[in-house]
C-alpha positions as YAML, in Angstrom:
chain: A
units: angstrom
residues:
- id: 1
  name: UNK
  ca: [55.16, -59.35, -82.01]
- id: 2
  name: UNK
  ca: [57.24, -58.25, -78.80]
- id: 3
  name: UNK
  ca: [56.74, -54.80, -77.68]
- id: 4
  name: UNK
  ca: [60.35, -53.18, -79.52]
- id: 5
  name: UNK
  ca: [58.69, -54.41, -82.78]
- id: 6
  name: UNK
  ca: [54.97, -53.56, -82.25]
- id: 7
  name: UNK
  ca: [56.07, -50.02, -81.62]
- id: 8
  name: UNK
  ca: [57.59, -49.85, -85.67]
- id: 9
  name: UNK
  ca: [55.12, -52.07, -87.05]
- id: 10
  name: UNK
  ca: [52.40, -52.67, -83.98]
- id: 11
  name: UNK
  ca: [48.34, -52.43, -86.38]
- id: 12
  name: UNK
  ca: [50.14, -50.74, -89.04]
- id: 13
  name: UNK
  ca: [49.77, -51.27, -92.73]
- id: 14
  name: UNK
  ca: [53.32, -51.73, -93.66]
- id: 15
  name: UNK
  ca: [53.00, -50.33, -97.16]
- id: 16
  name: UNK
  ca: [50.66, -47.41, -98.11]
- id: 17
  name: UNK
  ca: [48.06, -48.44, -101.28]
- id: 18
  name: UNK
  ca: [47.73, -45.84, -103.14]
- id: 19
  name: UNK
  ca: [51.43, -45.11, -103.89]
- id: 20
  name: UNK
  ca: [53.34, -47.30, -101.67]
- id: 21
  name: UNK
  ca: [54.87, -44.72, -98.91]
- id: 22
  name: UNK
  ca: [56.41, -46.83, -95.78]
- id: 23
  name: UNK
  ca: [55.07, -44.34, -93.78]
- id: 24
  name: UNK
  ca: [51.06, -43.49, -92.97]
- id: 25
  name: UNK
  ca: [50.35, -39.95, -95.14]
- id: 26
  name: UNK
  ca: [49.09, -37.24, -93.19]
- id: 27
  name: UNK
  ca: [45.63, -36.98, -95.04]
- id: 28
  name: UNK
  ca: [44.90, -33.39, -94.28]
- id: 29
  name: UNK
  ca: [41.03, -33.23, -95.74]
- id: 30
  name: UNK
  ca: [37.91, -32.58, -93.38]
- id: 31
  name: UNK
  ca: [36.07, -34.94, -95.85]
- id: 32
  name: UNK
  ca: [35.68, -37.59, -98.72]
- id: 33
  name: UNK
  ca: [34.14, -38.32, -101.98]
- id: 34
  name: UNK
  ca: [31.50, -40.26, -102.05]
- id: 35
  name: UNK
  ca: [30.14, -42.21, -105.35]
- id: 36
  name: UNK
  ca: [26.28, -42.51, -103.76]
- id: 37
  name: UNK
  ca: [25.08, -41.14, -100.95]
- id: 38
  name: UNK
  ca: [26.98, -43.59, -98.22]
- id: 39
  name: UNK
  ca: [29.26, -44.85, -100.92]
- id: 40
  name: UNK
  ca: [32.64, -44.48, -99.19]
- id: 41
  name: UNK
  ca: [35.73, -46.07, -98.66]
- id: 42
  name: UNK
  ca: [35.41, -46.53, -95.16]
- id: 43
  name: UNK
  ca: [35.52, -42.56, -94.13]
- id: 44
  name: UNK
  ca: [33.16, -39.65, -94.38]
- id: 45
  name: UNK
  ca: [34.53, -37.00, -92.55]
- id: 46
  name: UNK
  ca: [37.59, -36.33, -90.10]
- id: 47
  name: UNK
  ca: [35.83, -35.67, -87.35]
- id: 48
  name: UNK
  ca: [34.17, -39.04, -87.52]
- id: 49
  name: UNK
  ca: [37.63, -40.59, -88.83]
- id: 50
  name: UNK
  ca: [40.52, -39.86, -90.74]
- id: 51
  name: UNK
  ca: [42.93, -42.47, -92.29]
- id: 52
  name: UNK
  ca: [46.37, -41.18, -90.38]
- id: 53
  name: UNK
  ca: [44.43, -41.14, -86.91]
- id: 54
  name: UNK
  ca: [42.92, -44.39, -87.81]
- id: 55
  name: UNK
  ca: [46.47, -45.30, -88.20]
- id: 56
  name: UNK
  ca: [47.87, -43.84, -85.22]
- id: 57
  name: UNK
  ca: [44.79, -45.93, -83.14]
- id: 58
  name: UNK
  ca: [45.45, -48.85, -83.76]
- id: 59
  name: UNK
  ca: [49.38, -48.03, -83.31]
- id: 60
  name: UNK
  ca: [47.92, -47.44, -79.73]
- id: 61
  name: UNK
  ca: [45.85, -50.53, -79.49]
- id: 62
  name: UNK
  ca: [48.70, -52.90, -80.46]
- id: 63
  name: UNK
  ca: [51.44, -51.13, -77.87]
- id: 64
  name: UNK
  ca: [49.30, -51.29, -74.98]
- id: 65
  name: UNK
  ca: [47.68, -55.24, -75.62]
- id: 66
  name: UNK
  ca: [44.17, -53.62, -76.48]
- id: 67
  name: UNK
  ca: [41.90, -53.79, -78.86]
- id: 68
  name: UNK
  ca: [40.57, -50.90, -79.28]
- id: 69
  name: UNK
  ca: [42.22, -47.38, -79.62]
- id: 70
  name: UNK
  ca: [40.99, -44.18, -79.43]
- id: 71
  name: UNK
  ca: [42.85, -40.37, -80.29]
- id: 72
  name: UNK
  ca: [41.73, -36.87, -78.93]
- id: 73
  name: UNK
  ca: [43.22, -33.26, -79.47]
- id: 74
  name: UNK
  ca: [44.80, -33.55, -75.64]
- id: 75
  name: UNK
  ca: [44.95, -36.09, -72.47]
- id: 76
  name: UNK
  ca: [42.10, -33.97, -70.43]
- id: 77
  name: UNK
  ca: [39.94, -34.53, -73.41]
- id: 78
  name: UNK
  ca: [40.64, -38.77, -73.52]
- id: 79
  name: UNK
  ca: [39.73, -38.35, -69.92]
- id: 80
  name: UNK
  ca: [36.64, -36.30, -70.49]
- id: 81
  name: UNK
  ca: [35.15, -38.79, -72.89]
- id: 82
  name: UNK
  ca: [35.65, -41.37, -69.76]
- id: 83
  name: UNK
  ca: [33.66, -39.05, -67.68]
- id: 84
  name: UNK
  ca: [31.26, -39.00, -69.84]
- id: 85
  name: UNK
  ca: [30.16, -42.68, -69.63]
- id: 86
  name: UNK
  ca: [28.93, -41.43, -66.06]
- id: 87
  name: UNK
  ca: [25.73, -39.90, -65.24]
- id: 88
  name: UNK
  ca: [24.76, -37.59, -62.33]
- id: 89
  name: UNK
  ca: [24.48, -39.56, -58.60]
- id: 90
  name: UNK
  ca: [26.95, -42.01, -59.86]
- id: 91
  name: UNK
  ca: [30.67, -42.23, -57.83]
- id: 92
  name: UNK
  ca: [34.11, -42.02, -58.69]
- id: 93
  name: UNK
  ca: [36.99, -43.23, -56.44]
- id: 94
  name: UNK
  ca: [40.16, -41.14, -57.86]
- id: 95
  name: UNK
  ca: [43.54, -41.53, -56.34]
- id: 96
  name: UNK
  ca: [44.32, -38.56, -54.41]
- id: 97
  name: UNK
  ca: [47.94, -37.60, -55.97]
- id: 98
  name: UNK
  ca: [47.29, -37.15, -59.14]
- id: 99
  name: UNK
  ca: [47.64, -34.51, -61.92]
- id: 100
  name: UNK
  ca: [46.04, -30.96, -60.94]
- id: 101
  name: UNK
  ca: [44.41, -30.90, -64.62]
- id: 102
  name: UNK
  ca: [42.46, -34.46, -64.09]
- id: 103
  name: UNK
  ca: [42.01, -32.97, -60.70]
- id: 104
  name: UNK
  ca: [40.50, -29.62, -61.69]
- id: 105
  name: UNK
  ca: [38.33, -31.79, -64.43]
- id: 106
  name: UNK
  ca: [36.69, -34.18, -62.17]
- id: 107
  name: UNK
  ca: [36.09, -31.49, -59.59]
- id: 108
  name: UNK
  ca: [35.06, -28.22, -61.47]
- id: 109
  name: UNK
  ca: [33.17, -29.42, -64.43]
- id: 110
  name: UNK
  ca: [31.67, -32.77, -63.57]
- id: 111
  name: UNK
  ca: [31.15, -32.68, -59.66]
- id: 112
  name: UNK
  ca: [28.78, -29.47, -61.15]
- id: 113
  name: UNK
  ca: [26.50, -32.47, -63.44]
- id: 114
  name: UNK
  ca: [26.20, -34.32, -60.08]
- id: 115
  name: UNK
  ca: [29.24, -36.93, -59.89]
- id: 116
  name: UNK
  ca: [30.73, -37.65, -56.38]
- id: 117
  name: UNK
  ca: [34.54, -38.05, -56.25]
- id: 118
  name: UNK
  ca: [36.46, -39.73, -53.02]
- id: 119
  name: UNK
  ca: [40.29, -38.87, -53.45]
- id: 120
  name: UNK
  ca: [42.15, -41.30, -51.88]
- id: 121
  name: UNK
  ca: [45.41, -42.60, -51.40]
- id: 122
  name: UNK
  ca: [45.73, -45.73, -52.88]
- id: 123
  name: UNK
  ca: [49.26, -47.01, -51.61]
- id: 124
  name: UNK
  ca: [47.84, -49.44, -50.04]
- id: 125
  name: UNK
  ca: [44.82, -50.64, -52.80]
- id: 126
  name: UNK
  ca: [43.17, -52.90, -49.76]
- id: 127
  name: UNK
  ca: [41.74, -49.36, -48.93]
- id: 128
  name: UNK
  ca: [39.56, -48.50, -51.93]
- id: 129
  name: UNK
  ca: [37.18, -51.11, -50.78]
- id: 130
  name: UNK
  ca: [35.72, -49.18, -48.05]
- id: 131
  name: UNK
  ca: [34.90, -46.47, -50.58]
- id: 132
  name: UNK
  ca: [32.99, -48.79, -52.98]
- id: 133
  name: UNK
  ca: [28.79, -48.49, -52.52]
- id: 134
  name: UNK
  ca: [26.35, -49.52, -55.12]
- id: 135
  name: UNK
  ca: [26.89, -45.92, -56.96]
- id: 136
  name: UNK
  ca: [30.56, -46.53, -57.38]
- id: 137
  name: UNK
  ca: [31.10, -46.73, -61.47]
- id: 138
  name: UNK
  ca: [34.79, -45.88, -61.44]
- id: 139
  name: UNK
  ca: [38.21, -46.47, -60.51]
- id: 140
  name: UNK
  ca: [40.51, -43.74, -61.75]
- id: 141
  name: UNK
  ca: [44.30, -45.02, -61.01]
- id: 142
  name: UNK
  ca: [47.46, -42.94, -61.45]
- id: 143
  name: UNK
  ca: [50.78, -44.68, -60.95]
- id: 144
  name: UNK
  ca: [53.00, -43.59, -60.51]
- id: 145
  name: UNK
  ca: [51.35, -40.86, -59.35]
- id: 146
  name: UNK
  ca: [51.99, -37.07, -60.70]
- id: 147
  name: UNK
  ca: [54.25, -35.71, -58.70]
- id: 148
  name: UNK
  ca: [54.66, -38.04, -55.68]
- id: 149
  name: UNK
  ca: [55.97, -41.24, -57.75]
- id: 150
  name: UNK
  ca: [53.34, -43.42, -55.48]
- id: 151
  name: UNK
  ca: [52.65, -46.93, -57.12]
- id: 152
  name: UNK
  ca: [49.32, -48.60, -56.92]
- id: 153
  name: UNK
  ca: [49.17, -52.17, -57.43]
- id: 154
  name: UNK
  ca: [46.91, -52.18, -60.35]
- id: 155
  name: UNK
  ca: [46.10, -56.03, -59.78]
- id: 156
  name: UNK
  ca: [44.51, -55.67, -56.73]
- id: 157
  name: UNK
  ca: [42.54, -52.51, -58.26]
- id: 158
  name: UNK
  ca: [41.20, -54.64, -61.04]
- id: 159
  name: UNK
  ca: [40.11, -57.64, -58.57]
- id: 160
  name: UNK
  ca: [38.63, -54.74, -56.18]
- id: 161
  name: UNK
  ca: [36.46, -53.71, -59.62]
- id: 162
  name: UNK
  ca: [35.65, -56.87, -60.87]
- id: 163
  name: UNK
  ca: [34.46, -58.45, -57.96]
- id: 164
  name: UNK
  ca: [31.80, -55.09, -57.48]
- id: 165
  name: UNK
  ca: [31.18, -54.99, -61.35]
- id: 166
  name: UNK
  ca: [33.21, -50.77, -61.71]
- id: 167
  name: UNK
  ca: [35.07, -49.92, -64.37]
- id: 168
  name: UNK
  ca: [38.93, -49.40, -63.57]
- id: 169
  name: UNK
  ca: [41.03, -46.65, -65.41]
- id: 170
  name: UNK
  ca: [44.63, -46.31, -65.24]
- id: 171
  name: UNK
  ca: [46.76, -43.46, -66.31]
- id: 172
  name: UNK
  ca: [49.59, -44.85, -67.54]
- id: 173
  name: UNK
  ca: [51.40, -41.78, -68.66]
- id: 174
  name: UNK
  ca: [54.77, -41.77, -66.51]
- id: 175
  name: UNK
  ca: [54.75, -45.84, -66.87]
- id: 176
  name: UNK
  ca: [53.88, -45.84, -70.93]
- id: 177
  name: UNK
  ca: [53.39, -49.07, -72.36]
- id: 178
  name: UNK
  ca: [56.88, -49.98, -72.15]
- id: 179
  name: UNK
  ca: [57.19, -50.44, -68.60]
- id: 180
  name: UNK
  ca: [53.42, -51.68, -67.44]
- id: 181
  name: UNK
  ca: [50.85, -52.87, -69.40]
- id: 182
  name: UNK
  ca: [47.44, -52.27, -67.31]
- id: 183
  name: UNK
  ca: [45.03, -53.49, -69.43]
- id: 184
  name: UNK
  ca: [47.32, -57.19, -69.26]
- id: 185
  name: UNK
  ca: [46.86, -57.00, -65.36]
- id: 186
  name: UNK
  ca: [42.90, -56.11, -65.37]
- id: 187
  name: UNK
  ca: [42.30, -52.75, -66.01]
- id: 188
  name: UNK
  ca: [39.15, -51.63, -68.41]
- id: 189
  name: UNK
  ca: [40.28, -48.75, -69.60]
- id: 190
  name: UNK
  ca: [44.47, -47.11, -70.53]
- id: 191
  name: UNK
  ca: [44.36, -43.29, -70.41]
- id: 192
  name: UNK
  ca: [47.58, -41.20, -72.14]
- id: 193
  name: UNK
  ca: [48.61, -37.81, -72.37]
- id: 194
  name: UNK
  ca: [49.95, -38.83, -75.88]
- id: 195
  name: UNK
  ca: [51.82, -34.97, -75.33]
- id: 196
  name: UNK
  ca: [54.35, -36.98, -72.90]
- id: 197
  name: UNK
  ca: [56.41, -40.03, -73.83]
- id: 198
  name: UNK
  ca: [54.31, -41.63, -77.04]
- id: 199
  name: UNK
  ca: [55.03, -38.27, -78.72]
- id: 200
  name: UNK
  ca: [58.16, -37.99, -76.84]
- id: 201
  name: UNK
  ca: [59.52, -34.84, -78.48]
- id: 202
  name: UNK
  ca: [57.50, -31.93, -77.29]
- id: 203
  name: UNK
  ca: [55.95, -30.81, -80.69]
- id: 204
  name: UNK
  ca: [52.08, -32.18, -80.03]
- id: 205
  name: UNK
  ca: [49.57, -32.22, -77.47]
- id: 206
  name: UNK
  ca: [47.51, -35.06, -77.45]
- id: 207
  name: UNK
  ca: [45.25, -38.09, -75.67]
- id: 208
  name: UNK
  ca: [44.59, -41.60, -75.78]
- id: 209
  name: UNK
  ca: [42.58, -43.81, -74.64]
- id: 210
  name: UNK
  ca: [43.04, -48.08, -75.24]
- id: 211
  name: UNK
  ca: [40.00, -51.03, -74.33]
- id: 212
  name: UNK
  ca: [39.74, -54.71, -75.01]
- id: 213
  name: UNK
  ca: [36.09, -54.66, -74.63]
- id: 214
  name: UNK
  ca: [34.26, -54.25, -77.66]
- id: 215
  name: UNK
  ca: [30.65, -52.68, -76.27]
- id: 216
  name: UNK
  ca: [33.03, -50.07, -74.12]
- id: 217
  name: UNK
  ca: [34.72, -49.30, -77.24]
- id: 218
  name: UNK
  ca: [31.97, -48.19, -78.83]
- id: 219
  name: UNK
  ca: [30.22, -46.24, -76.47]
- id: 220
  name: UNK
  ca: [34.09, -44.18, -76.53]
- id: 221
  name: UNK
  ca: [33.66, -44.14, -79.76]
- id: 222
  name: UNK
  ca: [30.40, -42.48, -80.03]
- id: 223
  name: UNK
  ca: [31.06, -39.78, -77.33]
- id: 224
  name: UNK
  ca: [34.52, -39.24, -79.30]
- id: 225
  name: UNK
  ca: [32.88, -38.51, -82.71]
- id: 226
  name: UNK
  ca: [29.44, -36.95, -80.80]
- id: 227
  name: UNK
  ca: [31.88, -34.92, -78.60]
- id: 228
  name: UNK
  ca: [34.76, -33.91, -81.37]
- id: 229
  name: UNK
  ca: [37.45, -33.48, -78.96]
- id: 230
  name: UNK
  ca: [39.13, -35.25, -81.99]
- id: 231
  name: UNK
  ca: [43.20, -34.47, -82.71]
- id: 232
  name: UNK
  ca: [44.24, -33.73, -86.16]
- id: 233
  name: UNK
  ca: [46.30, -35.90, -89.19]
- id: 234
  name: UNK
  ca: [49.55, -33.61, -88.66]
- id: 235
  name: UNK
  ca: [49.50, -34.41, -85.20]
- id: 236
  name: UNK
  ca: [48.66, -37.85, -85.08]
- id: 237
  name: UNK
  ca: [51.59, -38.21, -88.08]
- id: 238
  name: UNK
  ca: [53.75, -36.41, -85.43]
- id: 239
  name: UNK
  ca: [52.77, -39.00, -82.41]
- id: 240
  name: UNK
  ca: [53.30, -42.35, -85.28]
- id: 241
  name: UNK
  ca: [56.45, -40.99, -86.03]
- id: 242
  name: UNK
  ca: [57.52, -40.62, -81.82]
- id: 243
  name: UNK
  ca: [56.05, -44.41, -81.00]
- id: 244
  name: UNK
  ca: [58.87, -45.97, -83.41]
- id: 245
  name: UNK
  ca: [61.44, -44.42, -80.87]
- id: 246
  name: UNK
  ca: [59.54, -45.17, -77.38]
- id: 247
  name: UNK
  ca: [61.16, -48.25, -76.96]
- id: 248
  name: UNK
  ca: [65.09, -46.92, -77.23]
- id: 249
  name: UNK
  ca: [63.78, -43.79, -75.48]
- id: 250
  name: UNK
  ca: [62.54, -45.17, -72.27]
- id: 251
  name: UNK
  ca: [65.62, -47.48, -71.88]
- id: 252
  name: UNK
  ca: [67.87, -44.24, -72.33]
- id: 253
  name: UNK
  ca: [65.31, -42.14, -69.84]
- id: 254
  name: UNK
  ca: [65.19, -45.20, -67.34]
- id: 255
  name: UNK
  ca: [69.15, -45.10, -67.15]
- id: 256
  name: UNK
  ca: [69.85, -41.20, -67.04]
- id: 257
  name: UNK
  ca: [66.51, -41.10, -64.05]
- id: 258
  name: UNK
  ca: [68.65, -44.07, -62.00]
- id: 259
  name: UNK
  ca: [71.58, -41.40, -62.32]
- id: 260
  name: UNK
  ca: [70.14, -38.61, -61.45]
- id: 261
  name: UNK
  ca: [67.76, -40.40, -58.62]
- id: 262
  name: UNK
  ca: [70.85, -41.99, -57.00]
- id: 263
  name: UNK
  ca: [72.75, -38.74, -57.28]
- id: 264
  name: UNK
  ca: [70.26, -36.59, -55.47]
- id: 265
  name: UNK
  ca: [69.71, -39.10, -52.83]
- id: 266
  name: UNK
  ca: [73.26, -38.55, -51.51]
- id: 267
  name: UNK
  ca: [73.12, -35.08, -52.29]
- id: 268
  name: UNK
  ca: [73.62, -33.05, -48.79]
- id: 269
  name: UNK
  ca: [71.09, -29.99, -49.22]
- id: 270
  name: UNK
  ca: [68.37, -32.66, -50.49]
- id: 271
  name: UNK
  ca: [65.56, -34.10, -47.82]
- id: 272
  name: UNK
  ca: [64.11, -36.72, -50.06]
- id: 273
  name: UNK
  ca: [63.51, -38.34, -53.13]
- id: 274
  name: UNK
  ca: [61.04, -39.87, -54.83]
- id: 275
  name: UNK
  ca: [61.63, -42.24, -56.86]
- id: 276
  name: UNK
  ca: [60.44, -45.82, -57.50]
- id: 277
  name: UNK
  ca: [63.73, -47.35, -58.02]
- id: 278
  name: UNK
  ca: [64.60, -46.99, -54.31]
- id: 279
  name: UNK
  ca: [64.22, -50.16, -51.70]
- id: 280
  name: UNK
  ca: [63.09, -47.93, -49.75]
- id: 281
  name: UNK
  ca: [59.97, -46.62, -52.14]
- id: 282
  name: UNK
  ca: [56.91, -47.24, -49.61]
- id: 283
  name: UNK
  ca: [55.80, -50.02, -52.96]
- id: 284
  name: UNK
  ca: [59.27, -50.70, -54.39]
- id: 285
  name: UNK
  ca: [57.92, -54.32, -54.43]
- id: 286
  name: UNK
  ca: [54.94, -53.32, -56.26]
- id: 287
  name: UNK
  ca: [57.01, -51.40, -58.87]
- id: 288
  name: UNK
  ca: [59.18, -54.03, -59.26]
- id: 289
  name: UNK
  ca: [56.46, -56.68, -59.98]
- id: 290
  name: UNK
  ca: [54.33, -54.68, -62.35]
- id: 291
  name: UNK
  ca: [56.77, -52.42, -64.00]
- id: 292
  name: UNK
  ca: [59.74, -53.01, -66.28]
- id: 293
  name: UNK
  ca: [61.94, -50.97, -65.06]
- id: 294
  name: UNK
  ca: [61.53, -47.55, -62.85]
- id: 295
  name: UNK
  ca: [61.17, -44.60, -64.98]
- id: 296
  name: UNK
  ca: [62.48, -40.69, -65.29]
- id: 297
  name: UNK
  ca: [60.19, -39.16, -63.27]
- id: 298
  name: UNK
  ca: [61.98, -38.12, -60.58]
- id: 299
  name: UNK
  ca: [60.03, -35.66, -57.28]
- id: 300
  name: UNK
  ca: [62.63, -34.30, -54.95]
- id: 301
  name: UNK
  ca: [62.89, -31.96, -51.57]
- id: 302
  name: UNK
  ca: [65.28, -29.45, -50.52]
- id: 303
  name: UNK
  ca: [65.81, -29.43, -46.79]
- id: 304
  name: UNK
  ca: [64.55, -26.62, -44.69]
- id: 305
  name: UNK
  ca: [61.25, -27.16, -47.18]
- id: 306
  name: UNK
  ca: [61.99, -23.44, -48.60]
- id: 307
  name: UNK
  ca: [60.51, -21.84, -51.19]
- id: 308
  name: UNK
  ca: [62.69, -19.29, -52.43]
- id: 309
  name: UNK
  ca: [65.40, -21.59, -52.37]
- id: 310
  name: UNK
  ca: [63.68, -24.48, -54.53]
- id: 311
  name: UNK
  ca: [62.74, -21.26, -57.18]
- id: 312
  name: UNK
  ca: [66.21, -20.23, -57.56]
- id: 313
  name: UNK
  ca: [67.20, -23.72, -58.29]
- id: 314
  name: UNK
  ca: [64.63, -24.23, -61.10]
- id: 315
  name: UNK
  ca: [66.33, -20.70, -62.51]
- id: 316
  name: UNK
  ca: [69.35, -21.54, -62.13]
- id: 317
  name: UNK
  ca: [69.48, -24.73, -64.12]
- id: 318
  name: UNK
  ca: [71.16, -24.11, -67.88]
- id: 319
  name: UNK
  ca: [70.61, -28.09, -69.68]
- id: 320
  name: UNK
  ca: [67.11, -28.86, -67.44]
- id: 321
  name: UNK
  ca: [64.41, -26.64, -68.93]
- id: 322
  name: UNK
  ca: [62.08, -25.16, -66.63]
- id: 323
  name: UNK
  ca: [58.92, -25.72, -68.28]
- id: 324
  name: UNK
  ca: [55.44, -27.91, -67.95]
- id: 325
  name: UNK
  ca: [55.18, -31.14, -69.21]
- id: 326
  name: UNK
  ca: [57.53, -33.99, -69.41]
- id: 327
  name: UNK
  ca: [58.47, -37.36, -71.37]
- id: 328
  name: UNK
  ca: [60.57, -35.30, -73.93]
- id: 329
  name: UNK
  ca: [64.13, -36.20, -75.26]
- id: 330
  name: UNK
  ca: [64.72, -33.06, -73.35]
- id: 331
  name: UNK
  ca: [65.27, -32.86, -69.26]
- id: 332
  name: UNK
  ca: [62.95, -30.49, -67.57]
- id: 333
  name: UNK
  ca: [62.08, -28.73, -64.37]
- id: 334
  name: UNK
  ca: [58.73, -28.04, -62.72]
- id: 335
  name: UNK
  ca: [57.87, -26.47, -59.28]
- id: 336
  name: UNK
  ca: [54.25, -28.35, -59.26]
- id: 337
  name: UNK
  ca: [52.90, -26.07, -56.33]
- id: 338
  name: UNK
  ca: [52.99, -23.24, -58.55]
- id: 339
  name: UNK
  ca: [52.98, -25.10, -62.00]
- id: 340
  name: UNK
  ca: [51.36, -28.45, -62.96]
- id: 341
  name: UNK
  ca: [49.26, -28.66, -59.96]
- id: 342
  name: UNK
  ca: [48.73, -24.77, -58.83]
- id: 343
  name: UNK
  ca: [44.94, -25.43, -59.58]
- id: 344
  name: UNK
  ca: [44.84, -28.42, -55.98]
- id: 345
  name: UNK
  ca: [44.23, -26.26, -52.86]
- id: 346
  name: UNK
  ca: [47.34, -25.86, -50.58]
- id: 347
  name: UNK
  ca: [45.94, -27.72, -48.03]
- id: 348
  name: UNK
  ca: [44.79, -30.44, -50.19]
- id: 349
  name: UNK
  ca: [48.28, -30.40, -51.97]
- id: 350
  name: UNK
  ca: [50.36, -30.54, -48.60]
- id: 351
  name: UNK
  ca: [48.59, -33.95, -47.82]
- id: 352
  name: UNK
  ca: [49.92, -35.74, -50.46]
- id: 353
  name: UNK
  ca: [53.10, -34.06, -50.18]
- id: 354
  name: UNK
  ca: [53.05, -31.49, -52.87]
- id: 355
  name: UNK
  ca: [54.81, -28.81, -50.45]
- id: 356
  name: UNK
  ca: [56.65, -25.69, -51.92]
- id: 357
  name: UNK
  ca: [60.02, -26.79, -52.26]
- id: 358
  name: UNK
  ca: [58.87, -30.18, -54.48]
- id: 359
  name: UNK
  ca: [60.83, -30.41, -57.71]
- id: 360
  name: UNK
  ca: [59.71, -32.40, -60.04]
- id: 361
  name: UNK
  ca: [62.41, -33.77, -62.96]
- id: 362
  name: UNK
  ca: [61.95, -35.25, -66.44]
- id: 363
  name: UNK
  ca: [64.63, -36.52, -66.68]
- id: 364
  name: UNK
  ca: [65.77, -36.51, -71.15]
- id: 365
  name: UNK
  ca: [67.89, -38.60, -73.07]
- id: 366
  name: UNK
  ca: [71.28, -36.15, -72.69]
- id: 367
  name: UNK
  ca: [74.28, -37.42, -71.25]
- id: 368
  name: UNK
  ca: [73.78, -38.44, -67.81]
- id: 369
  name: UNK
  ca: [77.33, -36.49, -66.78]
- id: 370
  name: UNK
  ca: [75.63, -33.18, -68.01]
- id: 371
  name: UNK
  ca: [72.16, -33.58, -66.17]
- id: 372
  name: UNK
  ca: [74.27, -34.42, -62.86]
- id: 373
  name: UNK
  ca: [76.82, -31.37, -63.75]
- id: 374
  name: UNK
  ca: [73.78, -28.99, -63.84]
- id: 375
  name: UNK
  ca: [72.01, -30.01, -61.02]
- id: 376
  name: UNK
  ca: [74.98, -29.80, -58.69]
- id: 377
  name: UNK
  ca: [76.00, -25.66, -60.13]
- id: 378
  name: UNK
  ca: [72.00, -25.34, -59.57]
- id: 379
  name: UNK
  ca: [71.59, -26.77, -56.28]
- id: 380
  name: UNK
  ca: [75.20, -25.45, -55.23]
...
């Protein structure tokens, strides 16, 4: 199957058995009759497994070229359970622009049960090299990076980890399956905030995680059921239901973020943007090669670098939302420094560019016309 029909029909069971609904049921039972003790029909209890996440897994497996596909109640949890293949005095080498919750994870919970972390910038991936030592068990890749819009070639990440034997990770949140495919260019191991663009409409929080490799899969698996940071059948009906869209919605959010990206960028209160689209993107190349197309993420600057000035723009926007989150059918607003990544120290913030008059855009599915109308009246 290509990708526009995998997302419809991608490990599904086009027809339901018992009485023939096109669409997975939402089984909403903790557990399962059993005719003998172990006598099942392939499910015991919903922590362990339940038919619609079942379902929506391997929905996720087929969409991102995987075998293997794993659901949890929200993106920090997927990337929890990834942790948790670690043990203490082993090494992580994280990109250094990345989301202040993965951030806050891997530095306040698991540097405490003895796990090193080097955050690094990863622009140019010859660098993580230098990092690697025989303790190194992880590469954990964002790109494009949350809120900069950075692009690591993921490629030369997976050569870097094969060649030394580490597991890579990518984050493919911002990208989705639609526009890169990391586990077809080397990666071990596809992370999702399922809350974003698979769900795509705001209504569920949720995490993913996709493998090819059978013994990694079930090590997930284990810590998944062992762990129970498990989501529920509603909300992994909810996240089936968004997938048959993603396809139609990322074309429709990859036109309306070239708008809005090239409109900004000639905008004359506006320092910078960043967005990958742009020649002059520090990996534009990169982006190109590995990626479909470019995205709605959009990160911009207001000149001066003020912070009272980039507040009021965020309040003064009427069809942009100003919320957390992003990858809805709706546009929305964030001031990271004080939102999504408030919990990365100032200083540690400013150095990968996070300074207080960032905005960061996700940019919805609206008419392009309005999202340009309201950022001009905002921006003024």
């Amino acid at each position: 199957m290509k990708f526009n029909t995998k997302t419809i029909h991608g490990g599904q069971h086009n027809v339901d058995p018992a009485y023939g609904s096109v669409m997975p049921p939402i089984y909403q039972t903790s557990t399962y009759s059993q005719t003998t003790p172990g006598g099942h029909k392939g499910f015991e209890y919903s922590r362990s497994g339940n038919p619609t996440r079942a379902a929506l897994e391997r929905a996720f497996a087929s969409i991102e070229s995987g075998e293997f596909g794993l659901a949890f109640g929200s993106g920090l949890a997927a990337i929890d359970a990834v942790m948790k293949l670690l043990k203490p005095g082993d090494e992580v080498i994280s990109t250094n622009d990345l989301y202040g919750g993965t951030y806050r994870l891997f530095t306040k919970i698991f540097e405490g049960f003895g796990i090193k972390f080097h955050f690094i910038g990863m622009e140019n991936a010859d660098k993580i090299e230098a990092y690697v030592n025989d303790k190194t068990k992880l590469i954990w890749v964002e790109t494009p990076t949350n809120p900069m819009m950075n692009v690591i070639d993921i490629k030369k990440a997976a050569s870097i980890a094969k060649k030394h034997s580490i597991l890579l990770a990518v984050d493919n949140t911002f990208a989705t399956p639609y526009l890169q495919q990391p586990l077809e260019m080397g990666a071990d191991i596809v992370m999702h905030s399922a809350t974003k663009y698979l769900g795509g409409h705001s209504d569920v929080v949720m995490g993913a995680l996709v493998v090819k490799d059978k013994d990694l899969a079930e090590k997930l698996y284990f810590i998944q059921n062992a762990s129970g940071a498990v989501c529920g059948p509603q909300d992994s009906f909810l996240v089936l239901r968004g997938l048959k869209t993603l396809h139609i919605r990322m074309q429709r959010h990859c036109e309306n973020g070239k708008a809005v990206a090239e409109y900004l960028a000639k905008h004359p209160k506006i320092e910078k943007v960043y967005w990958p689209g742009f020649e002059s993107h520090p990996n534009h190349a990169i982006a190109k090669e590995q990626m479909k197309d470019f995205g709605g993420m959009i990160s911009f600057v207001t000149k001066g670098n003020n912070y009272e000035e980039a507040i009021k723009i965020v309040e003064n926007l009427k069809i942009f939302t100003l919320a957390e989150s992003l990858g809805g059918v709706e546009s929305l607003a964030g001031h990271p420094a004080s939102m999504t990544h408030a919990s990365i120290p100032k200083e540690e913030r400013e150095k990968t560019g996070v300074v207080d008059s960032l905005i960061r855009l996700s940019v919805g599915i609206e008419d392009a016309d309005d999202l340009i109308a309201d950022l001009k009246q905002a921006i003024g």
